[in-house]
N, C-alpha and C positions, 0 to 999 in steps of 0.2 A: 438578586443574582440573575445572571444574564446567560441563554446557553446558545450556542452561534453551529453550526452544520459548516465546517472548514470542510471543503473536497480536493482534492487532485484525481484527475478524470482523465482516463484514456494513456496515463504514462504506458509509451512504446520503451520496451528493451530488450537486445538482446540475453538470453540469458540462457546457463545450462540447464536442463530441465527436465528431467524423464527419466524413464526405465528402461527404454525401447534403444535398441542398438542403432536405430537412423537416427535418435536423441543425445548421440555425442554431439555433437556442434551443438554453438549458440541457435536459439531459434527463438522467433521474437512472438515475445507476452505483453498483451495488453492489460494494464494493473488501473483499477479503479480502488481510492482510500476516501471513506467517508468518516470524519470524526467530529464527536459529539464534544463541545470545548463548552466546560463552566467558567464564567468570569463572578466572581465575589460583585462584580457592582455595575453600572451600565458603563460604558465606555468611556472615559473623560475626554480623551485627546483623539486625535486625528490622527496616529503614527503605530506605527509597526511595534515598538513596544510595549502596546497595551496588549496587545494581541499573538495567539500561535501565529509564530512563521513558516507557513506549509513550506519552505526551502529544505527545510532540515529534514521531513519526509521523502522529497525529490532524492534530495543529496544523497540519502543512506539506503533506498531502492536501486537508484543508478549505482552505488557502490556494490551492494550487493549480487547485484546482474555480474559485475565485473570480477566481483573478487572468489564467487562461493556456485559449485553444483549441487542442484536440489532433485532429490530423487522422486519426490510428490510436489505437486501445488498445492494442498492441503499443509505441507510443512511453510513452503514460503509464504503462504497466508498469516501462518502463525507466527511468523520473521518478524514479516512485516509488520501485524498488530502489537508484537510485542515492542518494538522498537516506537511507535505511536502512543504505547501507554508509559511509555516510560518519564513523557510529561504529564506531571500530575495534573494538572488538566483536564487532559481528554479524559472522560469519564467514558464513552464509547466506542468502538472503531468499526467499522464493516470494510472488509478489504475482497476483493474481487479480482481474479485472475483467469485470464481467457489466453490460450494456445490458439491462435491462430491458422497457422498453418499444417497440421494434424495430419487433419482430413482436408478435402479438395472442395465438401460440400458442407462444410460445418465447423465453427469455432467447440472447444471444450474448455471447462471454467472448473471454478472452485469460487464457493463466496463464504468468509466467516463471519460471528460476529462476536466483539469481545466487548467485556465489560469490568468494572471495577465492583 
């Protein structure tokens, strides 16, 4: 058995996100996804199908930004991890979400971490 650290680092998007009344508009979150991927046997081939396609992580966070307001980053942590577990696979996920623009002198975050 083989277990491989697949990341997607620093996805920018706009997204709804807050409690706070200047948090109706999109405002943009930096998403960090770290997953823990078990393969049954060492890698045979040299192609995409042997392997998670971090696209499908991309695809379902930018969809998300677009389609859904979240009243915590503590929730869209758990969005997010939950849609990452949902390849049986990933036996781990650490997901990581930074607000940016908040404050004038400081980023604020949420980081989870999920397991099977």
């Amino acid at each position: 058995m083989a277990e491989f650290t697949t990341i997607l680092d620093s996805l920018a998007v706009m997204i709804r996100l807050g409690i706070h009344p200047y948090e109706v508009e999109p405002q943009r979150v930096i998403i960090s996804v770290e997953m823990a991927v078990d393969y049954p046997e060492a890698l045979g081939e040299d192609a995409i199908e042997e392997v998670l396609d971090y696209d499908f992580v991309r695809e379902r966070i930018v969809g998300l930004a677009a389609e859904r307001r979240f009243a915590l980053q503590e929730t869209l942590c758990e969005t997010i991890a939950g849609l990452c577990l949902a390849d049986a696979r990933v036996k781990r996920v650490k997901v990581r979400t930074m607000k940016t623009d908040v404050y004038p002198d400081a980023r604020i975050g949420c980081e989870i971490i999920r397991g099977r």
